[in-house]
BAFILUM-950155 format. One line per field, with one value per atom (N, C-alpha, C): residue in one letter; atom name; x, y, z. Coordinates in steps of 0.1 Angstrom, whole numbers, always signed. Each point is the difference from the previous one (the first is absolute). Layout:
N
residuo <- [a  ...]
atomo <- [CA  ...]
c1 <- [X  ...]
c2 <- [Y  ...]
c3 <- [Z  ...]
# end
This chain:
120
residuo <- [x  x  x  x  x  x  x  x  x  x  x  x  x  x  x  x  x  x  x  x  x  x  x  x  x  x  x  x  x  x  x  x  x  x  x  x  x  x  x  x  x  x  x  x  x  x  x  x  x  x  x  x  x  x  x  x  x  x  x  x  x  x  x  x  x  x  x  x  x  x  x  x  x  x  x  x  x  x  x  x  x  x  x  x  x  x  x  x  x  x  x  x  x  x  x  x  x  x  x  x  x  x  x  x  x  x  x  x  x  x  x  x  x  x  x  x  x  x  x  x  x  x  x  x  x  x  x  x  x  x  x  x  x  x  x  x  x  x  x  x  x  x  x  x  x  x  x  x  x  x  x  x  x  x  x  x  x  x  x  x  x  x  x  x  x  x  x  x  x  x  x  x  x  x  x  x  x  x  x  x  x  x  x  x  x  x  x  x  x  x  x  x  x  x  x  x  x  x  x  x  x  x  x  x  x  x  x  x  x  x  x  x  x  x  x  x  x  x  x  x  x  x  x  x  x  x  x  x  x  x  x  x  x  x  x  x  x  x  x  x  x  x  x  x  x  x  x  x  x  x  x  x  x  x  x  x  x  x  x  x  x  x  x  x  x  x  x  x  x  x  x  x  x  x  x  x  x  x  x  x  x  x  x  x  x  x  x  x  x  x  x  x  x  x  x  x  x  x  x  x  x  x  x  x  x  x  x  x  x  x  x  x  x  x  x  x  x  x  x  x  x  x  x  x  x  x  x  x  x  x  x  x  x  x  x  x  x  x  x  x  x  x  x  x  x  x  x  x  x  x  x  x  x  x  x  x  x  x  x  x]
atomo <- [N  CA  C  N  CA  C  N  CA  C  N  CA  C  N  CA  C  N  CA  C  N  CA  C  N  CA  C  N  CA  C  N  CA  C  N  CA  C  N  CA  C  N  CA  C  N  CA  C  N  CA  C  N  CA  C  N  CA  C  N  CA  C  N  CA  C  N  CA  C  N  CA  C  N  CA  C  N  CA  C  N  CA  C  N  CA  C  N  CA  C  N  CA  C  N  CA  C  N  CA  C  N  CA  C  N  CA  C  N  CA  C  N  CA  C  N  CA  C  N  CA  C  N  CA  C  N  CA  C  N  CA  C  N  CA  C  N  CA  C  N  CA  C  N  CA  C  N  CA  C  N  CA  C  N  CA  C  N  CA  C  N  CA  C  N  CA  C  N  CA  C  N  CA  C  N  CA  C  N  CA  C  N  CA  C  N  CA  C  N  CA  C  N  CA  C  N  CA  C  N  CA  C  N  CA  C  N  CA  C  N  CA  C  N  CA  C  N  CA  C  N  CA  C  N  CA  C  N  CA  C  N  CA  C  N  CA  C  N  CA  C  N  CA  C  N  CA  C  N  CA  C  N  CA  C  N  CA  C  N  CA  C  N  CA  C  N  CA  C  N  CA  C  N  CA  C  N  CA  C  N  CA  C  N  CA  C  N  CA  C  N  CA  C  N  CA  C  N  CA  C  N  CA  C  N  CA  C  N  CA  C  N  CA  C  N  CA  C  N  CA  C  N  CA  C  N  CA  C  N  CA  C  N  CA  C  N  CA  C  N  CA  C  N  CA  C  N  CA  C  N  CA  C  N  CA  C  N  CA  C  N  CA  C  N  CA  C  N  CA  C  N  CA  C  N  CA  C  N  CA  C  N  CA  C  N  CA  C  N  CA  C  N  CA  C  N  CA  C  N  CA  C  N  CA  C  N  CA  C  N  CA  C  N  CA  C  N  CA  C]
c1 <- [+8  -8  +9  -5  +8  +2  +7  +3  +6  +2  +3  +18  +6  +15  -7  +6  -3  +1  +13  +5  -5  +3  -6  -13  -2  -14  +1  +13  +3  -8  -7  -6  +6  -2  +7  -4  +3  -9  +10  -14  +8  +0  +15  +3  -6  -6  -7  -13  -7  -15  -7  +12  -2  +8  +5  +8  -5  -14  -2  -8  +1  -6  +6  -3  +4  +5  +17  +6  -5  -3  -8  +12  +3  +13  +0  -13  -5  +2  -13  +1  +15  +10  +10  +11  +2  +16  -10  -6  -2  -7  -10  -5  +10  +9  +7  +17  +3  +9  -5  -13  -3  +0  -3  -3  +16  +12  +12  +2  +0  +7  -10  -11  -7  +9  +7  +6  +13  +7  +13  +3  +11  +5  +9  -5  +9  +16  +12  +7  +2  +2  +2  +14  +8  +10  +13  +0  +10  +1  -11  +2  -9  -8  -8  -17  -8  -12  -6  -5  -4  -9  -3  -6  -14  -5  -18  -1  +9  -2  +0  +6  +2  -14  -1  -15  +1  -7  -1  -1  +8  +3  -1  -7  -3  +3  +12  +6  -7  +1  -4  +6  +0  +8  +6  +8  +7  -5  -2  -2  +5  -1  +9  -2  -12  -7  -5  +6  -4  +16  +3  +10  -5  +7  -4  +12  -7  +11  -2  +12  +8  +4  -1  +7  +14  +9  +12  +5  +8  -1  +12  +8  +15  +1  -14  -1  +5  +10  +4  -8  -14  -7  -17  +0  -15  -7  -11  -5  -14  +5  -13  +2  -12  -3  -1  +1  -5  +11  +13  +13  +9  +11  +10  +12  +9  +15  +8  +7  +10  +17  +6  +9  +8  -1  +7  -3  -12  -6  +2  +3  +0  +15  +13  +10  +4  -4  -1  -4  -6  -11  +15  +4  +11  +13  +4  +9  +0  -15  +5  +1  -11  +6  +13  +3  +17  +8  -4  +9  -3  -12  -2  +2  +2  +2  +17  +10  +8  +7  -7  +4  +1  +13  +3  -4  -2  +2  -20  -7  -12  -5  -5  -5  -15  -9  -15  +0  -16  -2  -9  -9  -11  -13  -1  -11  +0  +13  +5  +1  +5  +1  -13  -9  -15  -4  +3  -4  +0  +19  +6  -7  +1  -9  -16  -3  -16  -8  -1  -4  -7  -1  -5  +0]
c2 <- [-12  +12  +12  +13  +5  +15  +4  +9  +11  +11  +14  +4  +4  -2  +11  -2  +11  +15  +0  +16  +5  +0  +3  -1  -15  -1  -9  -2  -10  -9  -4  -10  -15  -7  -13  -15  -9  -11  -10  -10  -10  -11  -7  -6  -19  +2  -17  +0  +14  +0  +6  +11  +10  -7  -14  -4  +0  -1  -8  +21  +10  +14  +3  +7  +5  +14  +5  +8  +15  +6  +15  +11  +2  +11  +12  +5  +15  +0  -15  +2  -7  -10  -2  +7  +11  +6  +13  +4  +15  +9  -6  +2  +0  -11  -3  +11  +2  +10  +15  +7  +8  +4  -10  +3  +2  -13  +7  +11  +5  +14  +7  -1  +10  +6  -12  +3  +1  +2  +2  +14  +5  +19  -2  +13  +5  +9  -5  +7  +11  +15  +11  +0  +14  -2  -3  +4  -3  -15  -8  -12  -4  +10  -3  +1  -1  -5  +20  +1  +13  +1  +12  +4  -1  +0  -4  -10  -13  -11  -2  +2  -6  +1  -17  +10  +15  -3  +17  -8  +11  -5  +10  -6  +13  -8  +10  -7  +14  -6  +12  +9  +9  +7  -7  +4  -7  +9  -9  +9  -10  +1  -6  -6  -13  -11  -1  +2  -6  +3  -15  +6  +6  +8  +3  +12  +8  +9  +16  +5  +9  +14  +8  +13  -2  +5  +2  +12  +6  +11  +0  +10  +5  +9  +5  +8  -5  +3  -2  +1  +6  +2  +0  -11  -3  -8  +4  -9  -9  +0  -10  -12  -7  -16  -2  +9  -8  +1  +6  +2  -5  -5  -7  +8  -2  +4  -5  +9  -4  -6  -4  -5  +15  +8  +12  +5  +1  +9  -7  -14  -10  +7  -3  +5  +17  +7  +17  -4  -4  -3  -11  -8  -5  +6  +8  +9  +8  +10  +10  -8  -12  -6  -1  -10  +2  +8  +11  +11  +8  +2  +5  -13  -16  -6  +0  +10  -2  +12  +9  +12  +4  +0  -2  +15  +10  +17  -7  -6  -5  -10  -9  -12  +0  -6  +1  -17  +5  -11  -4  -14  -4  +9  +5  +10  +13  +2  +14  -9  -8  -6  -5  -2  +0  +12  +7  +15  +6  -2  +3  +0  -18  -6  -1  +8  +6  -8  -11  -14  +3  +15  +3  +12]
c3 <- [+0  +0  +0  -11  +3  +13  +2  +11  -3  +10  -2  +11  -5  +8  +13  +8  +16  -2  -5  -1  -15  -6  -17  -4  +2  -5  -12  +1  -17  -2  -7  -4  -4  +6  -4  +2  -11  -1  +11  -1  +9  -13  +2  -12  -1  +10  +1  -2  +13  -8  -10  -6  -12  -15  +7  -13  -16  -1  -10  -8  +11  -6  -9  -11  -13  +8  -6  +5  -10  +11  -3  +6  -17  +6  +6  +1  +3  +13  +6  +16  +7  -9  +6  +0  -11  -5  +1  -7  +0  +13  +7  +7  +16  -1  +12  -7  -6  -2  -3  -1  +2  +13  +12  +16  +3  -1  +0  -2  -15  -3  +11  +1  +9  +13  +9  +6  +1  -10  -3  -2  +8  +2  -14  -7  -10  +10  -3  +4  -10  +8  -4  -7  -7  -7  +10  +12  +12  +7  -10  +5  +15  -1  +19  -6  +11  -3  +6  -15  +9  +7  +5  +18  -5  -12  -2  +1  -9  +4  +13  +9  +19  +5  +9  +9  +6  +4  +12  +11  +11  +15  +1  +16  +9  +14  +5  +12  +4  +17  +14  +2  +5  +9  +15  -3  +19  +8  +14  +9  +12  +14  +9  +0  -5  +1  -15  -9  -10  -7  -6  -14  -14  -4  -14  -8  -7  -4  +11  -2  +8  -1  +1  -3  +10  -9  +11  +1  +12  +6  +9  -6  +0  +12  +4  +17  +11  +7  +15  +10  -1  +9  -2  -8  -4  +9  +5  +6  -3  -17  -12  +9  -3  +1  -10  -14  -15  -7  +3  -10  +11  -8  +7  -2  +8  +0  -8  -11  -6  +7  -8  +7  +6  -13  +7  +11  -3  +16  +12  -4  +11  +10  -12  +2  +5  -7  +9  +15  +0  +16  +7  -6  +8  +0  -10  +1  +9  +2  +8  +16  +5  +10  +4  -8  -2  +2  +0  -3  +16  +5  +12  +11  -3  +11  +1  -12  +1  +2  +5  +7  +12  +5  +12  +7  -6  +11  +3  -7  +9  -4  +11  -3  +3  -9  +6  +4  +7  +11  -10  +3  -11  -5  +8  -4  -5  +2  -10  -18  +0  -12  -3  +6  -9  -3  +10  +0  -17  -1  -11  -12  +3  -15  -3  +8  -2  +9  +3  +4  +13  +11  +11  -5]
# end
Protein backbone atom coordinates (compact mmCIF):
# COMPACT_ATOMS: atom_id res chain seq x y z
CA UNK A 1 0.00 0.00 0.00
CA UNK A 2 1.24 2.98 -0.80
CA UNK A 3 2.42 5.79 1.84
CA UNK A 4 3.47 9.41 2.32
CA UNK A 5 7.38 9.97 3.72
CA UNK A 6 7.03 11.97 7.35
CA UNK A 7 8.92 15.06 6.57
CA UNK A 8 8.15 15.92 2.85
CA UNK A 9 5.22 14.23 2.12
CA UNK A 10 6.87 12.14 -0.67
CA UNK A 11 4.83 9.83 -1.98
CA UNK A 12 5.91 6.33 -2.24
CA UNK A 13 4.93 2.80 -3.23
CA UNK A 14 5.27 -0.19 -1.34
CA UNK A 15 7.14 -2.63 -3.63
CA UNK A 16 5.20 -6.00 -2.60
CA UNK A 17 1.71 -4.62 -2.31
CA UNK A 18 1.96 -1.91 -5.13
CA UNK A 19 4.07 -4.35 -7.21
CA UNK A 20 2.01 -5.27 -9.92
CA UNK A 21 0.66 -0.80 -10.21
CA UNK A 22 1.44 0.68 -13.53
CA UNK A 23 4.16 3.40 -12.79
CA UNK A 24 2.63 7.01 -12.99
CA UNK A 25 5.40 9.41 -13.46
CA UNK A 26 3.65 12.55 -12.52
CA UNK A 27 2.59 11.26 -9.03
CA UNK A 28 6.14 9.40 -8.62
CA UNK A 29 8.98 11.80 -10.22
CA UNK A 30 7.17 14.97 -10.82
CA UNK A 31 5.02 15.54 -8.06
CA UNK A 32 7.58 14.06 -5.38
CA UNK A 33 10.49 16.42 -6.89
CA UNK A 34 8.42 19.40 -7.14
CA UNK A 35 7.80 19.12 -3.03
CA UNK A 36 11.80 18.68 -2.81
CA UNK A 37 12.69 21.74 -4.85
CA UNK A 38 9.95 23.29 -2.70
CA UNK A 39 12.06 22.99 0.14
CA UNK A 40 15.39 23.46 -1.15
CA UNK A 41 17.28 27.33 -0.26
CA UNK A 42 18.61 28.88 -3.36
CA UNK A 43 22.05 29.99 -2.32
CA UNK A 44 22.68 33.74 -2.93
CA UNK A 45 25.91 34.87 -5.02
CA UNK A 46 28.20 34.72 -1.62
CA UNK A 47 27.35 31.15 -1.43
CA UNK A 48 24.89 31.49 1.89
CA UNK A 49 21.22 31.03 2.13
CA UNK A 50 19.72 34.44 2.13
CA UNK A 51 17.90 36.15 5.08
CA UNK A 52 14.24 35.62 3.24
CA UNK A 53 14.77 32.20 2.75
CA UNK A 54 15.62 31.58 6.87
CA UNK A 55 12.62 31.00 9.23
CA UNK A 56 11.93 33.90 11.45
CA UNK A 57 12.89 33.68 15.11
CA UNK A 58 11.85 35.40 17.69
CA UNK A 59 13.93 34.89 20.75
CA UNK A 60 12.91 36.86 24.31
CA UNK A 61 14.27 39.43 25.93
CA UNK A 62 16.43 38.36 29.05
CA UNK A 63 15.54 39.25 32.12
CA UNK A 64 16.77 37.78 35.61
CA UNK A 65 14.72 34.82 35.16
CA UNK A 66 14.45 34.29 31.81
CA UNK A 67 17.28 33.66 29.07
CA UNK A 68 17.15 35.35 25.85
CA UNK A 69 18.66 38.35 24.05
CA UNK A 70 20.45 41.31 25.68
CA UNK A 71 21.45 44.80 25.44
CA UNK A 72 25.05 45.32 26.56
CA UNK A 73 26.20 48.18 28.52
CA UNK A 74 29.67 49.73 28.83
CA UNK A 75 28.25 51.94 32.09
CA UNK A 76 30.23 51.52 35.40
CA UNK A 77 27.34 52.44 37.20
CA UNK A 78 24.13 51.04 35.82
CA UNK A 79 21.81 49.66 37.82
CA UNK A 80 19.62 47.85 34.64
CA UNK A 81 18.32 44.31 35.28
CA UNK A 82 17.82 44.19 31.41
CA UNK A 83 21.50 45.11 29.99
CA UNK A 84 24.53 43.43 30.97
CA UNK A 85 28.09 44.43 31.64
CA UNK A 86 30.63 44.36 29.11
CA UNK A 87 33.77 42.85 29.69
CA UNK A 88 35.20 46.40 29.74
CA UNK A 89 33.08 47.91 32.12
CA UNK A 90 33.57 44.85 34.03
CA UNK A 91 37.38 45.73 34.05
CA UNK A 92 37.34 49.77 34.72
CA UNK A 93 35.20 48.72 37.81
CA UNK A 94 38.24 46.27 38.72
CA UNK A 95 40.84 48.60 37.77
CA UNK A 96 39.78 51.43 39.72
CA UNK A 97 39.43 48.77 42.82
CA UNK A 98 42.75 47.94 42.18
CA UNK A 99 43.98 50.94 42.12
CA UNK A 100 42.32 52.40 45.44
CA UNK A 101 42.89 48.92 47.30
CA UNK A 102 46.45 49.71 46.32
CA UNK A 103 46.77 53.02 47.67
CA UNK A 104 48.53 53.22 50.58
CA UNK A 105 48.07 57.38 51.79
CA UNK A 106 44.17 55.55 52.25
CA UNK A 107 42.71 52.50 52.68
CA UNK A 108 38.78 52.02 52.73
CA UNK A 109 37.04 49.72 54.89
CA UNK A 110 34.07 47.52 53.12
CA UNK A 111 31.57 49.87 53.04
CA UNK A 112 33.43 52.85 51.73
CA UNK A 113 34.09 50.47 48.72
CA UNK A 114 30.43 49.84 48.09
CA UNK A 115 29.85 53.16 48.80
CA UNK A 116 32.44 53.86 45.85
CA UNK A 117 30.89 51.48 43.49
CA UNK A 118 27.41 52.79 43.79
CA UNK A 119 26.09 49.47 45.45
CA UNK A 120 24.79 51.63 48.92
Amino acid sequence: MASNTPRLGLYKKDPVADANDTFNIQTMLNDNWDKIDSKVATLGPDGKIPAEQLPQQSLPTASTTQAGIVKLNTSTNSTSTTEAATPSAVKDVNDALAAHSADTAQKFNDMEILYWMGVI
